[in-house]
N, C-alpha and C positions, 0 to 999 in steps of 0.2 A: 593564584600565582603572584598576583599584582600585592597581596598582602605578605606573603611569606619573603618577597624582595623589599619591601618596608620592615615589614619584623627584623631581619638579617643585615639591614642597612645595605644590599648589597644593588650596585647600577646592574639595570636590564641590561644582557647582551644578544638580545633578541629571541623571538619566541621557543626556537626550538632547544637553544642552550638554557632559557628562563626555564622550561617543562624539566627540563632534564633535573633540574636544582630541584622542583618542586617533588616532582618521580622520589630525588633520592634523602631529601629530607625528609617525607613519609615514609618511605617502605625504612627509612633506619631509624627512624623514631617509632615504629612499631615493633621492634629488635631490642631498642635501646633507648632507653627513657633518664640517661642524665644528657647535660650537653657535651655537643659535640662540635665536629668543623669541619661545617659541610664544603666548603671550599676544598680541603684535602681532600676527601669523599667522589667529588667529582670528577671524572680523571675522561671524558668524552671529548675529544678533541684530538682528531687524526691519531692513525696506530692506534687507536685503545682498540683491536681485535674485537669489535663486536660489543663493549661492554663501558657504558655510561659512567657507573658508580660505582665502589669496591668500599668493603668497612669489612676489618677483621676483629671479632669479638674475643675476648680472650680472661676469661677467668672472670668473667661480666665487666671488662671492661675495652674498651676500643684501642687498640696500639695503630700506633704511625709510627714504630722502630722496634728493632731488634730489641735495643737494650730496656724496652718498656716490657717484651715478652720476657726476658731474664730475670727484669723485676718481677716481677707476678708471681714467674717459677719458686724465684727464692721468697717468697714471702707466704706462698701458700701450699707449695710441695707438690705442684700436679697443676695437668695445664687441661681445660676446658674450653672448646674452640669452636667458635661459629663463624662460619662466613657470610656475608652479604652481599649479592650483585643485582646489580637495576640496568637495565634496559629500555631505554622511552622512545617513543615515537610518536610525534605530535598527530599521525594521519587517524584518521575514523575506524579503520578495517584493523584484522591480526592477519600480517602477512607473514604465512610459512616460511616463506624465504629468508625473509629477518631475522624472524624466530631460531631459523638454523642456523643463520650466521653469528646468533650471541651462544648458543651452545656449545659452537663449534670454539667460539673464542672462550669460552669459559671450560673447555676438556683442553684448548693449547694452553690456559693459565695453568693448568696443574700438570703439565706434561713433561716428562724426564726430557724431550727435544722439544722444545716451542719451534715451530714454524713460520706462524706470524712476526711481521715487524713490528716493536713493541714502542711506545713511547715513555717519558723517563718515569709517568707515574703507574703506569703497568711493572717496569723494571723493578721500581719500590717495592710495589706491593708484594710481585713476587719472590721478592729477595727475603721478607719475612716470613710469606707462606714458606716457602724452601728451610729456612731454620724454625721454623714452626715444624715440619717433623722429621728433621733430624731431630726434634728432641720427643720419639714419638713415644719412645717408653716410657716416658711420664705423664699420656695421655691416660685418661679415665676410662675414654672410650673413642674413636676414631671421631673427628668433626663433625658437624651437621653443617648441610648445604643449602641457603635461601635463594631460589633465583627468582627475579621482581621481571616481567616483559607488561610493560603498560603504553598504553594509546590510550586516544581520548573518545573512541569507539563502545560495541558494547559485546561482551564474549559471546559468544553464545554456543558453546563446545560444538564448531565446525571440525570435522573427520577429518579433514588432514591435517588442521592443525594441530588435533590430538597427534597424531600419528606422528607430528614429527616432533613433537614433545619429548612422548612415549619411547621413540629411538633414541634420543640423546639424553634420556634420561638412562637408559638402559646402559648406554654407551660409558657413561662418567660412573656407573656403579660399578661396572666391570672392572674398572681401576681397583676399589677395594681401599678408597682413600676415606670414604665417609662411613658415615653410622647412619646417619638419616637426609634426603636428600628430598626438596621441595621444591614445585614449579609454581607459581603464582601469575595464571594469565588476569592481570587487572584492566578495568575500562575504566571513562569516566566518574561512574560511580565508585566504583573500590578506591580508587585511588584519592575521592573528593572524601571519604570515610575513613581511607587511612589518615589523611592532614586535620581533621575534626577531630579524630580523637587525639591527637597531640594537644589538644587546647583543655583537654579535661584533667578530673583534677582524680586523687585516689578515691576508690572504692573497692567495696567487697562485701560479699554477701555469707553469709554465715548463719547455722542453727547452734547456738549458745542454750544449752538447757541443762547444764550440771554449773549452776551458779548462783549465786545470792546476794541480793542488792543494799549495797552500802548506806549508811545512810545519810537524810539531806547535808550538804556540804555548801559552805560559801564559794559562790566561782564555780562550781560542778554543777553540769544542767542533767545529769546522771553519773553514776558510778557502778559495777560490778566487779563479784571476784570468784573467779570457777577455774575448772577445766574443761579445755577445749581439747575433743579428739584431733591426731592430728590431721584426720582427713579434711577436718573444717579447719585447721590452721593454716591448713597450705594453702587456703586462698586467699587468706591474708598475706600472706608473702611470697607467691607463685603466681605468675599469672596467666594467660592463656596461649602464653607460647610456651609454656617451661620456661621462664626465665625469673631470675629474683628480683623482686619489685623495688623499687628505688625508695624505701618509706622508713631510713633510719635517719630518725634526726640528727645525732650525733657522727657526721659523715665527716670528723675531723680525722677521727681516729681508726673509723672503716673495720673491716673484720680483721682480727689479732693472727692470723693465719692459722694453718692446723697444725703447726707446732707450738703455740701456744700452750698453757699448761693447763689452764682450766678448758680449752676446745678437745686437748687431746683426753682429759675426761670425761668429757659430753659424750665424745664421738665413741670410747670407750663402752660408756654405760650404754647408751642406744644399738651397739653394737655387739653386746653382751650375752650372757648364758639367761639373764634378765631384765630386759629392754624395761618392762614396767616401772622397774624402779627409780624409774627420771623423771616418774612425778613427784615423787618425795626427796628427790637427790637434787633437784633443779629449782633454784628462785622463782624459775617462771622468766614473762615477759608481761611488758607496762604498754601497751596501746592508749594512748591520748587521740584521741577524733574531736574534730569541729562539729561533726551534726552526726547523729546518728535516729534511725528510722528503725523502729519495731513493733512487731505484730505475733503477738505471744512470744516465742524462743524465736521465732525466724530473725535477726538485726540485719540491717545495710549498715555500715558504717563509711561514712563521706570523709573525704581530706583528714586522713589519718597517718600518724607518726609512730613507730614501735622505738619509744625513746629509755628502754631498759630492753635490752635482748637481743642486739645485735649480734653478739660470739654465738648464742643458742640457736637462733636463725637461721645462719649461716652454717652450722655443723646441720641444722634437720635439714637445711637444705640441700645438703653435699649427701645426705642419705635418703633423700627422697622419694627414690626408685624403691626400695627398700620396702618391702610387701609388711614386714614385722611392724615398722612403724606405726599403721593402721590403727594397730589395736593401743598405742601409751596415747597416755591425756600430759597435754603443755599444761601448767597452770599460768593462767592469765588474770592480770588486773586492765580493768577496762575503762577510763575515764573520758568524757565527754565534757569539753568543755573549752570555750573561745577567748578565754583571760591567760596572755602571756606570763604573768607572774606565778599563778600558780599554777601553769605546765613546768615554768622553771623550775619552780621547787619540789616538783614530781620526780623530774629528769638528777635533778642533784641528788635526793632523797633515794632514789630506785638504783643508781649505778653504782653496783659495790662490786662483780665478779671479776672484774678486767683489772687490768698493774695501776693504770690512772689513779692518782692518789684524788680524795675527793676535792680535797682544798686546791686541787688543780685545777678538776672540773668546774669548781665554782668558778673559779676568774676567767676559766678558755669560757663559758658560758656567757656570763657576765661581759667579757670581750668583744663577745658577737655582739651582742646584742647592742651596745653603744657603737658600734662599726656601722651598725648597720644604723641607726638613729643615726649619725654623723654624713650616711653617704646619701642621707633622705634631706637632709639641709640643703642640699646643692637641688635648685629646678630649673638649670640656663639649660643651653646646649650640650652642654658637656656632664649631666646628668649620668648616672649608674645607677644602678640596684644590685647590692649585694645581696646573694642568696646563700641567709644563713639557715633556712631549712628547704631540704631536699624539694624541685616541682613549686616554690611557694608562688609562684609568678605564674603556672602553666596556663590558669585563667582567666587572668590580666591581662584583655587584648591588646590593651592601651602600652603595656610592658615590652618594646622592643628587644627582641634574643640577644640581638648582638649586644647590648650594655648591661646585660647580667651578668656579673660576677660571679663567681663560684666560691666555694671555700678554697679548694684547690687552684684555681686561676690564680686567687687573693696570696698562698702560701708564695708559689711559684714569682709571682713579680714581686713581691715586697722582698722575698728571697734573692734576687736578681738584683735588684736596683738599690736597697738599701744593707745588706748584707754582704754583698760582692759576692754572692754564691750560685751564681747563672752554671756552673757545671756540677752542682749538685740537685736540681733541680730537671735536670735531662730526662729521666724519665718519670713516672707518675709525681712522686714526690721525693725520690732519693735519699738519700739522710737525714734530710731535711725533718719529717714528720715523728722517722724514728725518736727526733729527740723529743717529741711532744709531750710524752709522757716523764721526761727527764728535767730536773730545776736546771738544766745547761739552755734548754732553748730560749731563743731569741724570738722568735714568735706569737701572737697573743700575750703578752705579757702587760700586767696591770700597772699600770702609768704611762705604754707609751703615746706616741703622737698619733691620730687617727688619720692625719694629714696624711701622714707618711704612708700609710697604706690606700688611703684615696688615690694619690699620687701616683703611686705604679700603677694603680688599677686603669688610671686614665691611660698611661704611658703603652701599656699593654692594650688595653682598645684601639687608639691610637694607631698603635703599631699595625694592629690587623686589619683599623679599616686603609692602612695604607695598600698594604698586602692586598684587598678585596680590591681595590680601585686598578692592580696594576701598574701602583707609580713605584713597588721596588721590585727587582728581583727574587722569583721565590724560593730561586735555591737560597738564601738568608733565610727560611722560614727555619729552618734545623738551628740558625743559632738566634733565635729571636730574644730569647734572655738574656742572652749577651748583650745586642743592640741596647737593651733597656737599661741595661747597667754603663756602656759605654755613652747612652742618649746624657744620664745624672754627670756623669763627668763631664761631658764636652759643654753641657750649659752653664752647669754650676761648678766652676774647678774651687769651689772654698772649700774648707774643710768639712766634714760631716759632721754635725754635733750631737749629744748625747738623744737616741730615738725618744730618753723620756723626758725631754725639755721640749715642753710643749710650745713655747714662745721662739725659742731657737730654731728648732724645726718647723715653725711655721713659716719664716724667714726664709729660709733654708729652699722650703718646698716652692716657695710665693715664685720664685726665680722658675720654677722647673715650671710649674701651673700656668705663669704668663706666656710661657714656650707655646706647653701644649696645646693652651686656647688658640692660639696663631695657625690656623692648618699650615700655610704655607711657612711657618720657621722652624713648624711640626719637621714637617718631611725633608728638608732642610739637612736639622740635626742628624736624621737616621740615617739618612744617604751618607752622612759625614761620619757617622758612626760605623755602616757597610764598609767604609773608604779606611777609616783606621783598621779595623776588624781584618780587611783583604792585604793592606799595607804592614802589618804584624804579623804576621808569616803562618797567620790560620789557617789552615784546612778544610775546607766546609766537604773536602770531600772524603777527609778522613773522618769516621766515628769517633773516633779515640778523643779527639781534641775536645768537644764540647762537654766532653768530662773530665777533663785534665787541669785543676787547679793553678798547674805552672802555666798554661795558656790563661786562662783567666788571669793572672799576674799578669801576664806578657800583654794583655789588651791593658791592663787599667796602666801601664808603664808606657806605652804608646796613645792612651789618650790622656796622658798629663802631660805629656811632651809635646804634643801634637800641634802643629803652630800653623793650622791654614788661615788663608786669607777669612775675616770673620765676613759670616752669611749677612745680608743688608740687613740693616733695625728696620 
């Protein structure tokens, strides 16, 4: 417990609230294996009707708003829904009684009349679940239902506590709201075995025996190139909950959706009068692994990336169920080996089926990759780690959560603060990404400042461990990219100069960085920022606004004007 409040930066607020963090950081990092924010997540605190934790999983990805489920919808034509709730209790024992009071709150979460009095992060939540099926016709298949009840005791299938399982499992099926519905009574052990394996890194065990070995290669500690049936594919990229494994290096550009032109022929041909013919119709898929272990045809493969084959992936995996599949062979290319150079030129070399023109992916690759050498130069306090491949940190105990970057964090606040586009970024990535594959975008782009993206990334950590600490208000967490763009104005009112004048914008940023390093002229600015944001006529409790470009105008026109008393030097 005492480490996952170090990893998360986050102050104890004593043991039962501390358990409750650790409860729902494990049970949803065995659901969900990118990062997340376990602070939203925890919602235990009077009214929450029985129920510690809540995460809505949706299309493999976690929403905290309506307009993130819209996004999904339209990007992949069909909505895929898991739910997650946790229940903790620091005592030794499983008491029935408890046990029925989170059931009971979890049949009044999805009840045409709630009963219980709700608090505003129950209200949230279920203001999404509720437009979650109104739009049920676009369901694949009804939800599936996780429910977590842990103590730090040890199970031992006591008869009434089956029993009162048994009923209120019985009770929540009757609704006819799920597909698949789970009880998970954990003790100390399960729950010390869920937060362990959050710390591991990928694997997957596979029999490979229609293949033939390449030969020796500079930087290749092995090489292969076969067909894999797909029954031993799916474990490379399914894992032991059904869910799809987080192992695509390229997670700029994520699955192309199933309107895509080449997914809607993937999904075609697999779905066809003749399925077999997607071993000859298909490029296949590029697996790169750091270690790999074998013993005749059996392979383990260790901290692996499938860095060509994300669209094909992602369609065998929307067909998965799919009994026909069994029988066609993925062809795969299989490289082992620990030299970033030549994974890059794998990754560049292997990616031709998607719109990405290549000479794109060279520089968004190339991009990263000095982003991330630039964000390893800094070793004071105020340190980050940009994670430009999926998990690369999960091992790295020494790597605290809270200062890992994301690709997407990275889009989002550079988006924000140096862009002035904090309402295009509202949900996963909004227009934003669209343009990635477009010469119109502004992001990744070869000359500009590295500063400039260090700089939001602090400003956005910053921000949330202000948020963690409880020194702002969290109804401001909805427009938190705002704040970061209104933070760049109130410090620095000079003009922005060009992102690819590296001397300029170091200038530029040196003003925003001295801020930052300051906690207390940190927090300062953002309270001052809350203050214009409330004082310009926004909304935090309208939707509409954080995506309304003319509000966006209307803050950066109220933080140029904005004439307070200045905060002490």
């Amino acid at each position: 417990m005492n480490e996952l409040l170090r990893a998360q930066e986050i102050k104890s607020e004593g043991e039962s609230r501390d358990f409750e963090k650790l409860v729902n950081y494990s049970c949803i990092s065995n659901e969900y294996d990118k990062q997340f924010d376990l602070e939203f997540a925890t919602i235990g605190n009077g009214n929450d009707t029985g129920i510690d934790g809540i995460c809505i999983i949706v299309n493999g990805n976690i929403v905290e708003t309506i307009d993130e489920v819209e996004d999904l919808h339209e990007a992949n034509g069909y909505l895929e829904v898991r739910y997650v709730m946790m229940q903790s209790k620091t005592s030794t024992g499983f008491s029935s009684s408890d046990m029925n009071t989170f059931l009971f709150g979890v049949k009044d979460f999805f009840s045409d009349n709630p009963k219980l009095v709700r608090n505003q992060d129950i209200e949230r939540f279920s203001a999404i679940s509720n437009y979650i099926y109104s739009q049920a016709s676009f369901f694949r298949k009804n939800p599936n239902l996780k429910l977590y009840y842990v103590t730090t005791g040890i199970w031992n299938n006591d008869q009434n506590n089956k029993a009162v399982i048994d009923s209120g499992l019985v009770e929540l099926e009757a609704k006819n709201l799920f597909n698949d519905i789970t009880f998970f009574p954990c003790g100390a052990k399960e729950i010390t075995n869920l937060y362990r394996k959050t710390k591991e890194s990928n694997q997957a065990k596979i029999y490979f025996d229609k293949k033939i070995t390449i030969p020796n290669i500079s930087g290749v500690s092995a090489s292969y190139i076969g067909l894999l049936p797909f029954a031993e594919y799916k474990k490379i990229i399914v894992d032991e909950n059904d869910r799809l494994k987080n192992v695509f290096e390229d997670n700029v550009r994520d699955f192309q959706g199933v309107g895509n032109d080449v997914n809607t022929l993937i999904d075609k041909t697999i779905n066809g009068d003749q399925p077999t013919l997607f071993s000859v119709l298909n490029n296949g898929v590029t697996i790169v692994a750091s270690e790999l272990i074998s013993t005749s045809d059996n392979f383990v493969l260790k901290d692996y990336q499938i860095v060509n084959g994300c669209q094909t992936s992602n369609v065998l995996f929307n067909n998965r169920n799919n009994k026909e599949l069994d029988g066609i062979y993925v062809p795969v290319k299989l490289i082992v080996t620990t030299d970033d150079e030549v994974k890059n030129q794998i990754t560049l070399a292997t990616n031709n089926q998607t719109p990405i023109k290549k000479e794109q992916l060279a520089a968004l690759t190339e991009f990263q990759r000095g982003l991330e050498r630039f964000y390893n130069s800094y070793n004071d306090e105020n340190k980050l780690y940009y994670e430009r491949r999926a998990k690369q940190y999960n091992t790295q105990s020494n790597v605290p959560k809270a200062r890992i970057i994301t690709i997407p964090i990275q889009i989002k606040a550079f988006s924000a603060m140096f862009l002035s586009d904090p309402h295009m970024v509202t949900s996963f990535f909004g227009s934003i990404v669209k343009k990635l594959n477009t010469d119109g975008s502004q992001i990744f782009k070869e000359g500009q400042a590295y500063i400039a993206y260090y700089t939001s990334a602090l400003a956005y950590y910053k921000l949330e461990a202000i948020f963690r600490r409880k020194a702002l208000d969290a109804r401001f967490r909805k427009a938190k990219f705002h704040l970061i763009m209104l933070f760049r104005l109130l410090v620095n009112k000079d003009a922005l100069p060009f992102l690819n004048s590296s001397k300029s914008m170091g200038t530029y940023c040196d003003a925003l960085l001295k801020t930052l390093q300051n906690e207390e002229k940190t927090l300062e600015f953002f309270k001052l920022a809350a203050e214009v944001l409330e004082s310009s006529g926004f909304d935090l409790a309208d939707k509409q606004h954080v995506k309304q470009s003319n509000m966006t105008k209307k803050l950066i026109d109220a933080a140029m004007n904005y004439k307070p008393a200045k905060p002490a030097k």
